[in-house]
N, C-alpha and C positions, 0 to 999 in steps of 0.2 A: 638337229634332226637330219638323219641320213634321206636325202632326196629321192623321192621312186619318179617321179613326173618329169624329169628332164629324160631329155634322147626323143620326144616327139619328131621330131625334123627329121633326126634318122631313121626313124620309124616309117617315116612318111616315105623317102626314099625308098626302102625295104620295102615297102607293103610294091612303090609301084615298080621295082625293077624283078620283082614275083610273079609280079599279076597279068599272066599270059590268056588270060578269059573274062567276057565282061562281065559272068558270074564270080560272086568271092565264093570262097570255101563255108562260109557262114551259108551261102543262100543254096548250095547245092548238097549239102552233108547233114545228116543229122546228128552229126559228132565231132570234135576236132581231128581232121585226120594230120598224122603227121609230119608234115610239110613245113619249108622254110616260110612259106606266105599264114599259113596255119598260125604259127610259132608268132611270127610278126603281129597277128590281128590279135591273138590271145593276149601279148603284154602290152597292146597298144588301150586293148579292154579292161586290163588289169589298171594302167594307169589315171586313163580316165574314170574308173569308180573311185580309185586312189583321190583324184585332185575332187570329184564331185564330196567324197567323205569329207575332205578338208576344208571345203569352204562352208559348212551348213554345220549349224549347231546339234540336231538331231540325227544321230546314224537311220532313227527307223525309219522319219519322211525321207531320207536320201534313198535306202532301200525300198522303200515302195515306189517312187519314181523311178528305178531299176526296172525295179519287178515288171513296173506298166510300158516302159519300153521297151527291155526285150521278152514282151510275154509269156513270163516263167508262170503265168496264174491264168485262168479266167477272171479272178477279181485280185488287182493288186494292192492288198491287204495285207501289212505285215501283223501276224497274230507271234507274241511272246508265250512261248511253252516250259513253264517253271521247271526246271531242273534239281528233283528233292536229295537232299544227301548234307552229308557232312559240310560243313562251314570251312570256305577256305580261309585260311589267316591274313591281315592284313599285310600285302606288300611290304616290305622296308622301305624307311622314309614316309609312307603313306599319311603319318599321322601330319606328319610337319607339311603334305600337299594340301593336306584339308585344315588346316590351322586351328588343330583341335587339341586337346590335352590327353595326356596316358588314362582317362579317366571316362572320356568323353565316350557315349555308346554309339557305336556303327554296327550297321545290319548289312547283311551280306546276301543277295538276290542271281544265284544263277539262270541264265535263260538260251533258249535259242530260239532265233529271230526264225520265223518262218512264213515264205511267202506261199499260200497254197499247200501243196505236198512238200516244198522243196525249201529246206533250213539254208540259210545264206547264212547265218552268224551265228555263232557261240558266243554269250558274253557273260563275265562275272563285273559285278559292279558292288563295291560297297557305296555306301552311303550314311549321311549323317541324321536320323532321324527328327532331332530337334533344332532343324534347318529346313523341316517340310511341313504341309500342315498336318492333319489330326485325318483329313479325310483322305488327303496322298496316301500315307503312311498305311491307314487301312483299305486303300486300291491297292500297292503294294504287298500287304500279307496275304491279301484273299482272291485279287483273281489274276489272269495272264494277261492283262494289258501291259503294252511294252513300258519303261521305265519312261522314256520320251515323253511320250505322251499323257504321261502320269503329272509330270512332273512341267508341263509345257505353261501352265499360267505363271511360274517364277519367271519367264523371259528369260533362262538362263542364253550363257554362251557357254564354250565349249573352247577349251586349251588342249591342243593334239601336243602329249608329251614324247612320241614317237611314233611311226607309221612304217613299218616293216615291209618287205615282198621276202615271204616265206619261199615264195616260188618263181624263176624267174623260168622261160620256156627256151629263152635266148643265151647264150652261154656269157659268162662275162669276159666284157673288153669285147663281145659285139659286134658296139658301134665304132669300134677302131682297126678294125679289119679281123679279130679274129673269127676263125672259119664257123660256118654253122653246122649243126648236127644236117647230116644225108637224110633225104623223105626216106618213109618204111610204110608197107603196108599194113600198119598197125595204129592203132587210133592213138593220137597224144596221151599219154601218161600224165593226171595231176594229183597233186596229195591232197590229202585233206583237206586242209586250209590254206590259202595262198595268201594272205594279207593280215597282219595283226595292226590295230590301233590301241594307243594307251591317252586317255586322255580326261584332264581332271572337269569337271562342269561348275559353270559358279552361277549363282544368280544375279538378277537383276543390277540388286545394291553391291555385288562384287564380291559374295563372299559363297567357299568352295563347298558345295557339300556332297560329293560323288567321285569317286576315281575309276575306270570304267578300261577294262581289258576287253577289248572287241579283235575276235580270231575272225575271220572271214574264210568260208567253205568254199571249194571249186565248183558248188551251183551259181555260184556268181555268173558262170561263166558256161552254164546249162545253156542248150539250144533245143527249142519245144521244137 
């Protein structure tokens, strides 16, 4: 798995040979403005939700513990917003991830995470339906509670099969002297989504029944 979470150190350094006020850019802006200390705190935040995703089995309690520390809500509540349309097809490989046969029926759940106004994550998830109960399965087709949650009495864990940074705000090679982009009067630029996760869920007794592509949106990284 390609590494997002290494370079804190140098991060650490950056943030403090920038920080010419004992205000950060977080507590005086209500935007990312474009700046090298800016840039610094943006992928230092990027990596820390990165390593907080990695260690907890559920993206959605990791995203409402987000949500409630940097106050993207008044209630930090992540609510699942079904997403209707066409069935995407199973990944390649997917089938041999969930150790299931050409035969075996998988259901396909699109959602976006949202905390409040503000969507943090786009995610498709197949899953195996006769690997969950009877009363999952119909939480599942009928209302928008997140899949986590749904799914949280199996004691599953969660196998991150790659962790992406779609966006970096720092140019690469960085941290090894190359130059940073010049501040501009113009608020930081981010895309869409800055962080993909791919990762399969198993339960309890160790067996897979979910494969789970989680895009993560630059509200991640909203300032109320």
């Amino acid at each position: 798995m390609q590494s997002i979470v290494r370079g804190y150190g140098c991060l650490a350094v950056l943030l403090t040979l920038v920080c010419t006020s004992p205000l950060t850019a977080r507590e005086s802006s209500p935007s990312w403005p474009d700046t090298p200390m800016s840039r610094a705190q943006a992928l230092a935040e990027l990596q820390t939700l990165n390593a907080q995703l990695l260690s907890h089995p559920s993206a959605t309690l990791t995203l409402e513990q987000w949500c409630a520390a940097h106050h993207l809500a008044p209630e930090a509540k992540v609510v699942a917003h079904r997403v209707r349309g066409a069935d995407k097809p199973l990944p390649d490989g997917a089938r041999a991830l969930l150790g299931i046969g050409p035969n075996e029926p998988v259901r396909y759940r699109r959602v976006a995470l949202s905390c409040g106004e503000v969507v943090l994550s786009d995610a498709d998830n197949w899953y195996v339906p006769s690997r969950l109960t009877a009363e999952m399965n119909k939480q599942l087709d009928t209302s928008d509670v997140p899949f986590g949650k749904v799914v949280q009495p199996l004691h599953f864990r969660r196998q991150t099969l790659s962790a992406e940074l779609l966006w970096s705000p720092l140019p690469q090679g960085w941290d090894s002297g190359a130059p940073l982009p010049p501040p501009s009067d113009q608020p930081l630029t981010m895309p869409a989504h800055v962080l993909q996760h791919r990762a399969v869920l198993y339960t309890g007794d160790n067996r897979p029944f979910s494969l789970v592509v989680e895009s993560y949106t630059s509200h991640v990284l909203d300032r109320p």
